[in-house]
C-alpha positions in Angstrom: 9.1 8.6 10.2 10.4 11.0 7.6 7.5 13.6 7.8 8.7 16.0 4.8 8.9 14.9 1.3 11.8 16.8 -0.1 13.9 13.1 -0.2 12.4 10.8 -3.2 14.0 7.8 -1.7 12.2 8.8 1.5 9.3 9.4 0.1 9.5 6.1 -1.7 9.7 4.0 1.9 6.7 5.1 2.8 4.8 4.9 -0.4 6.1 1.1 0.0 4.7 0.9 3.7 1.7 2.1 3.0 1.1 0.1 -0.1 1.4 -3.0 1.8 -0.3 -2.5 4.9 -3.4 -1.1 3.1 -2.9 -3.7 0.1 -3.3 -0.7 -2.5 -2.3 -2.3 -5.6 0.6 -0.3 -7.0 2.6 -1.9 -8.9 5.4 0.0 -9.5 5.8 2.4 -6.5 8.8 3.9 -7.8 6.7 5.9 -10.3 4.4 6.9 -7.9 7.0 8.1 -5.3 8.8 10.3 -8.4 5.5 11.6 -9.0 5.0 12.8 -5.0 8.5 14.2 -5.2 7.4 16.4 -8.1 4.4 17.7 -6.6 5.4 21.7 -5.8 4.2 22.8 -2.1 3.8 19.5 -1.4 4.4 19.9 2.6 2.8 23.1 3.0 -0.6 21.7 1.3 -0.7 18.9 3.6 -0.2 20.7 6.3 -3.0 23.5 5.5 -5.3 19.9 4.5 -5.8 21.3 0.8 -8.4 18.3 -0.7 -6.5 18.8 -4.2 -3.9 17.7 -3.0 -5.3 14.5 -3.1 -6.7 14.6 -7.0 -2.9 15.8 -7.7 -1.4 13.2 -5.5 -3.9 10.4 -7.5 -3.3 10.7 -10.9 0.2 9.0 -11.7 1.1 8.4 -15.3 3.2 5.4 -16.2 5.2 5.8 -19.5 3.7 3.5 -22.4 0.7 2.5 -19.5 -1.4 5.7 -19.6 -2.8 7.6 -16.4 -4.1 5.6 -13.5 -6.1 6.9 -10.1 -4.6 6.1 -6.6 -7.2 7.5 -4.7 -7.7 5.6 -1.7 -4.2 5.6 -1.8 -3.1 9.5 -1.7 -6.3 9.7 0.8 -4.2 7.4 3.0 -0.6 8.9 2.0 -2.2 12.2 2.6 -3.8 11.3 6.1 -0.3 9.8 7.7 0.8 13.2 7.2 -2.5 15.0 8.8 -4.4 12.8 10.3 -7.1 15.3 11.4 -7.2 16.8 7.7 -7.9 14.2 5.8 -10.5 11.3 6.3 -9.5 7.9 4.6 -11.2 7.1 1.1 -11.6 3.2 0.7 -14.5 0.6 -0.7 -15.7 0.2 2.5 -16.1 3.4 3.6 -17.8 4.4 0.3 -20.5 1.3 0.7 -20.6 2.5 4.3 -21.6 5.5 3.5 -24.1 5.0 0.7 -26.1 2.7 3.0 -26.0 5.1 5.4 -27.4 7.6 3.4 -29.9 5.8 1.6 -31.3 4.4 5.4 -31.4 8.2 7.2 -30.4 10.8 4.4 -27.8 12.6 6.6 -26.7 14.6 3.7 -26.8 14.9 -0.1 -24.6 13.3 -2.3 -23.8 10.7 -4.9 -21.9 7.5 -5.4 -19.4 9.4 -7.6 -19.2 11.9 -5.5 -17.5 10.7 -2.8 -14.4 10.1 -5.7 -14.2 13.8 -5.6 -12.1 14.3 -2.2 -13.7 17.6 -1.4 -17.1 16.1 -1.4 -15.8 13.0 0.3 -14.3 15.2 3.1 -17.7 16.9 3.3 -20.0 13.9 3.2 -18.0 12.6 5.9 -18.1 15.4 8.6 -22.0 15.5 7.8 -21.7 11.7 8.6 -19.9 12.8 11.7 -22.2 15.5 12.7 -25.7 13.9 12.0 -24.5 11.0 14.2 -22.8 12.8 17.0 -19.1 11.4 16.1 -17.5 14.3 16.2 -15.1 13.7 19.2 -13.7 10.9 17.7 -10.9 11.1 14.8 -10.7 10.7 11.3 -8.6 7.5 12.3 -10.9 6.5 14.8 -14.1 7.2 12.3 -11.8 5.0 9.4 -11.3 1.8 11.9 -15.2 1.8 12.8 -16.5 2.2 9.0 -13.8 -0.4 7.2 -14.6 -2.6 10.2 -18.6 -2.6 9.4 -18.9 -2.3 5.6 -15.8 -5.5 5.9 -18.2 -7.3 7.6 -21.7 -6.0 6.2 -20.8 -5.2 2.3 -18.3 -8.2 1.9 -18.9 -11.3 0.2 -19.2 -14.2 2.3 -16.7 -16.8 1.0 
């Protein structure tokens, strides 16, 4: 459903899906779907699976309320429009991949780094590759680490 984003109100729809099926806390998703609409080349850098696009897509200014990050967010946004570009970013994966890291080192990076989409993107195809996960998706990969760090890295109510 509408795969461009040349129509804000279009645009807007499926900021709204996505906001409540991931539960992404934007609160006013009007703002944020002006703020895709502005975004120049926004269909060809999706397409090509340019990480910027996701730092751009993240930074949404609300007047009088400063600048806030959507990460997880644009990684998801950017993902329903590539889904073999762009892993998803989200708490879970993070912790996921932290653990991971800490338990067999499968490749070098930091806690903030995986909040730099680039690095993200690169931490997890080593995550991929060290562990032979390569013919599944991004998708796939996403389902299998929110599924684990949900269950290992929440707290138990």
């Amino acid at each position: 459903m509408y795969p461009r984003n040349k129509v804000e109100e279009e645009i807007l729809v499926k900021v709204q899906i996505l906001n409540l099926f991931y539960s992404t806390n934007i609160f006013n998703t009007t703002v944020v779907a002006g703020h895709i609409f502005k975004i120049t080349n926004i269909d060809e850098l999706l397409k090509k699976a340019d990480a910027g696009i996701v730092e751009t897509m993240a930074q949404v200014t609300f007047q009088g309320k400063g600048t806030r990050k959507f990460y997880s967010f644009a990684t998801k946004y950017c993902h329903h429009h590539n889904p073999t570009g762009y892993p998803i970013y989200d708490k879970f994966v993070h912790k996921v991949l932290m653990h991971f890291k800490k338990q067999d080192h499968f490749h070098v990076f930091g806690s903030e780094d995986l909040k730099d989409y680039g690095k993200f993107k690169i931490a997890i195809c080593a995550f991929m590759k060290f562990y032979s996960l390569e013919k599944y998706s991004f998708r796939e990969l996403d389902i299998y680490l929110w599924l684990l760090g949900k269950e290992y890295f929440e707290p138990k109510r």
